[in-house]
N, C-alpha and C positions, 0 to 999 in steps of 0.2 A: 882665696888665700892672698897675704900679699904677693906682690910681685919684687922678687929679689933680684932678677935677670929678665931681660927680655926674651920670651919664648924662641925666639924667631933669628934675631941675631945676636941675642947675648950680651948686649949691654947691661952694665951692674945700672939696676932702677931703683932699689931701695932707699937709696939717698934723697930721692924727690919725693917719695911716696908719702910722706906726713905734712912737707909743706903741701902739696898738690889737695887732699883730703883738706887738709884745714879750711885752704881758700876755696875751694868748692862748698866746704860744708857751707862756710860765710857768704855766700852768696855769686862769687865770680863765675865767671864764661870758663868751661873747662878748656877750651880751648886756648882763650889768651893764657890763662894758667902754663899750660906744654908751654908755651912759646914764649913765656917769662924765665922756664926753668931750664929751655935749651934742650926739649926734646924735640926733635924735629925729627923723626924718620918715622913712617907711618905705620911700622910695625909695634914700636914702641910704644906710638902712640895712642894704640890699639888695646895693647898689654896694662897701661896703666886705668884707659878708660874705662876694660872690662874688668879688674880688679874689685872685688870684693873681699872685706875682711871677715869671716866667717867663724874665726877662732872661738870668738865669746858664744855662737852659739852651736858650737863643739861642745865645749864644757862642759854645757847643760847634760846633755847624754852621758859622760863619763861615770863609771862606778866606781873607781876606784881613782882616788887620786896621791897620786906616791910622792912621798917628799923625802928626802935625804936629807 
């Protein structure tokens, strides 16, 4: 799932979570990535590395999908 807060101590992470993927996906060091974004605490930086988004294949499973 994304990561909206950091597990651990709570800092709001949602905010990096799309640049962070992007420039990963593109080929950058995930690390200099954190350290371009200004996460520096090792919890965080834990939280965002292990971060998978799994939603899309949530869906697939769904039987019913409700819409208002």
């Amino acid at each position: 799932m994304i990561p909206i807060r950091c597990y651990t101590c709570g800092k709001p992470l949602i905010q990096y979570y799309d640049e962070f993927k992007k420039r990963v996906e593109a080929g950058e060091d995930p690390a200099k990535v954190l350290d371009d974004l200004g996460i520096e605490r090792y919890c965080c930086r834990r939280t965002m590395l292990a971060a998978v988004d799994i939603s899309k294949e949530i869906i697939k499973f769904s039987t019913k999908v409700y819409r208002w």
